[in-house]
N, C-alpha and C positions, 0 to 999 in steps of 0.2 A: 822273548816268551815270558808269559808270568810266573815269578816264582811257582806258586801253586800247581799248574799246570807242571812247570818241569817236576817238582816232586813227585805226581800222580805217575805220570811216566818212569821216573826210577822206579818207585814200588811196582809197578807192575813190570817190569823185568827180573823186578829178583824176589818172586815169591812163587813159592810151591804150596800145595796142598795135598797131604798124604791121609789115606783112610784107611787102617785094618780093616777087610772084610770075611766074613763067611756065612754063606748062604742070605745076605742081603736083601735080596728080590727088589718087591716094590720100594722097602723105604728105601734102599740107594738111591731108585730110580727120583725120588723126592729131594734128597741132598743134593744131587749131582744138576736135578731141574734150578734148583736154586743158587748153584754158584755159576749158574751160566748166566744170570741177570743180575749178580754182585758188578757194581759199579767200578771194582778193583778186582778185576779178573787176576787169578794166578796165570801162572805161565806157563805152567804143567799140575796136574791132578796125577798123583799114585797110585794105585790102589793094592796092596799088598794081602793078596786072598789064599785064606787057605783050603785051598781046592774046595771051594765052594761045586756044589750038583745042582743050584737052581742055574736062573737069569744072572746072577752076579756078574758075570765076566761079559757076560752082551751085552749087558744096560752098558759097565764100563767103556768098553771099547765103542759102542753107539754114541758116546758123550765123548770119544777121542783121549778116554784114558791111557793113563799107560798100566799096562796089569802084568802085576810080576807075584807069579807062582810060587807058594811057598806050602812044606807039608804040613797038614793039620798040628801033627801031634810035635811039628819044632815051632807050634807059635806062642808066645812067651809077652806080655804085656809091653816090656823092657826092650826083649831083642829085639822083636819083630819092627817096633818104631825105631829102634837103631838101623835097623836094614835098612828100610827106606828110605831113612835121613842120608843114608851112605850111598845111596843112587840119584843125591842132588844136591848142586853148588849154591842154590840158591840163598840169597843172604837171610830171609825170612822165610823159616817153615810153617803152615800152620797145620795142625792135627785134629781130625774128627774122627767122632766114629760113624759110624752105620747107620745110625739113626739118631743125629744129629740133625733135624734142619734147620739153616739157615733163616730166621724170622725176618729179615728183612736185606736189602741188596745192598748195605753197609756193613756187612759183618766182618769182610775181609778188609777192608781200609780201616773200621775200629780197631780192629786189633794188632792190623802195625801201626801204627797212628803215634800209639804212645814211643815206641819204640824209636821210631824217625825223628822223636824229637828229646830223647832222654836216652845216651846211649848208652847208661848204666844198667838198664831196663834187660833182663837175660828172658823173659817171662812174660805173658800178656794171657790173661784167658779173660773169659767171657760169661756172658750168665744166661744161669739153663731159666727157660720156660716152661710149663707146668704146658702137657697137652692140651687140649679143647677137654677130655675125657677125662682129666685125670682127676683124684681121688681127692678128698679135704685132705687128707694127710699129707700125701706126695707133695699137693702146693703148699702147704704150710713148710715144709722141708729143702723145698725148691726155693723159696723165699728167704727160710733160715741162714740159706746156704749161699742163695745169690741174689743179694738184697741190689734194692735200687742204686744204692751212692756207689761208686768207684771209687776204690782206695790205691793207693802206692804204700807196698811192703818193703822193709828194710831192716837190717837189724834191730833199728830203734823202736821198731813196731812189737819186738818179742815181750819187753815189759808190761805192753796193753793187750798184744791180742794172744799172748802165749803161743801154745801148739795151733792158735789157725793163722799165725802168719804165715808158715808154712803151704796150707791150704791153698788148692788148686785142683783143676780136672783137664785131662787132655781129653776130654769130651770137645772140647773147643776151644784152643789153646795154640797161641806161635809162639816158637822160642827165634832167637836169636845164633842163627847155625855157629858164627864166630864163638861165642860163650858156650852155646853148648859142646860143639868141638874140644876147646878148652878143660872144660871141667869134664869130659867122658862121657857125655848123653847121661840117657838113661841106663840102671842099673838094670844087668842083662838077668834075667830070671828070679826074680822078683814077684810074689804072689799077686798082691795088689799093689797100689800105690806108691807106681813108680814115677809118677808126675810129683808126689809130695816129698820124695826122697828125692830129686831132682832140685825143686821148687828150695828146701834146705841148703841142699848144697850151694846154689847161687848165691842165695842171702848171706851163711855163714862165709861166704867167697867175697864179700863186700858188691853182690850185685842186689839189683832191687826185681822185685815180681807186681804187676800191676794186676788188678783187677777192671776190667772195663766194662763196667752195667751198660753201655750203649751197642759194645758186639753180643747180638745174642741167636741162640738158638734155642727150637721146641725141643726137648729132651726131658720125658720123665718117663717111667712105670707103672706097670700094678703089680709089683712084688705081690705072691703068694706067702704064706708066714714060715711054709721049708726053703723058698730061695731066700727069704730074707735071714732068715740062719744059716743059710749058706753061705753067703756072703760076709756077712760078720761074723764065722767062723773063717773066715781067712783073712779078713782084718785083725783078728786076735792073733792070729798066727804072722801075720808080717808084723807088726809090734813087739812080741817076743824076739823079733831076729832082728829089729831095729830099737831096742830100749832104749837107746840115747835119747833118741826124739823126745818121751819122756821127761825128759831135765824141763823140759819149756813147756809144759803144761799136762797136768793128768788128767784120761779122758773119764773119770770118773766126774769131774768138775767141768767136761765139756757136755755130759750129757745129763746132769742137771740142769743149764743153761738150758737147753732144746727144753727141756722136760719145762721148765716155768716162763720162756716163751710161747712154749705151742699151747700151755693150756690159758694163760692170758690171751692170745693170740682167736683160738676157739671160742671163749668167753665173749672176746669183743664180736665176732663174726654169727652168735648166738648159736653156738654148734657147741652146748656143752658137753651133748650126748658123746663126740667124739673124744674125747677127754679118755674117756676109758680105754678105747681104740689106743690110744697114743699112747697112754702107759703101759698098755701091754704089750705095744709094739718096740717098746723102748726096753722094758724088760726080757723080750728075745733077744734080742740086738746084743745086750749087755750078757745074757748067759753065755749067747753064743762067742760071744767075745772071750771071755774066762777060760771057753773049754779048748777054741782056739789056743788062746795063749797058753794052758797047761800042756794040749795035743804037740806041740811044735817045741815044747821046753824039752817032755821026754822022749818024744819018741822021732823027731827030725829037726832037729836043730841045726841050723846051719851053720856050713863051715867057715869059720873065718881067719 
């Protein structure tokens, strides 16, 4: 049998695909259509819901998932994908969310790919695409964030890309069950950004995190301007309870970056008018961030 062929066969024995859900509906019914014509079927699909009262749990089990009940108010970024991970042996997990889909029927063999062939590799995500709908901003941000070239992150990456070596989404993301086992998963209640405190740990573990522009999925927004300070108010608040991160880059100096890409960016695109749009979306972002990080220093600090 040909090499190639026998590989395609191993990976498809030992991968899983787990999705948080709740209240789902149709875009499940979108993801789940989409990894039924990925060329690298998993071997089992998860779905860990938390008592969802639409279609969630029909679409799933229509698509022969496995759906495992969990209560709304115990779901938790961190635990709830620890749970999951903990109901499969599977050598590759991959992670999506909800509305996530799949742009093409290569996204699951992209994103073990690397992995199958570097077994340092703890880490593998992929890059979002901007909806059909979505906004100049959201693609400009989509783009900032998940640019065409695929990179391999490693310690030695920390002197050029600072704090976004780190950088990662389990938006669409497989770890390596062996390594993450090892190092703990994910940290169990956790505000946001428990793939990036994940993503850290690997690296400072001597493992590496790849980025693959070829696995991709549609995933963006139209943040309103109170979720979007919602949001970056609990960004500022996991940052205060993670300062370390800190040492390797201020995000002071990451969000200037954004700020004189997106408006060269707009420039070239002849969209100067959005210019103003961006800085004052950048300027929420940034207050809400501060009041985060003061909210979380006085009055919930966490324990450590």
């Amino acid at each position: 049998m040909h090499s190639s062929v026998k590989l395609f066969k191993k990976m498809m024995r030992f991968t899983s695909v787990i999705i948080p859900t709740f209240n789902a509906g149709g875009e499940l019914s979108k993801v789940l259509d989409a990894l039924d014509t990925q060329t690298l079927k998993a071997e089992e699909i998860l779905i860990v819901d938390s008592n969802s009262n639409d279609s969630t749990t029909k679409i799933a089990q229509n698509h022969s998932c496995k759906v495992i009940k969990i209560n709304k108010q115990d779901f938790d970024h961190g635990t709830t994908r620890n749970f999951g991970v903990a109901q499969t042996n599977s050598e590759f997990v991959v992670f999506l969310t909800q509305d996530a889909i799949p742009a093409d029927e290569q996204m699951i063999a992209e994103l073990i790919k690397p992995m199958q062939t570097d077994p340092s590799i703890a880490i593998c995500y992929g890059r979002q695409l901007p909806r059909a709908n979505a906004r100049p901003l959201e693609r400009f941000f989509r783009e900032f964030n998940y640019p065409p070239q695929s990179i391999l992150k490693t310690k030695d990456s920390i002197p050029i890309l600072g704090l976004k070596t780190f950088f990662c989404s389990n938006c669409c993301l497989a770890i390596r069950l062996s390594i993450f086992n090892k190092l703990g998963g994910f940290k169990n209640n956790v505000i946001v950004n428990e793939d990036m405190l994940f993503a850290a740990k690997a690296i400072k573990a001597d493992y590496a995190v790849y980025y693959n522009a070829k696995a991709k999925v549609y995933h963006s927004h139209s943040y309103s301007l109170p979720q979007i300070y919602k949001r970056y108010f609990k960004i500022g608040r996991f940052f205060a309870d993670n300062k370390w991160l800190l040492q390797y880059g201020k995000l002071k100096a990451y969000g200037w970056n954004i700020a004189k890409s997106g408006i060269t960016t707009l420039w070239k695109e002849k969209k100067p008018h959005y210019t103003v749009a961006l800085l004052a979306e950048l300027a929420i972002k940034t207050i809400a961030c501060k009041i985060g990080w003061y909210y979380q220093l006085l009055f919930n600090k966490e324990k450590t």
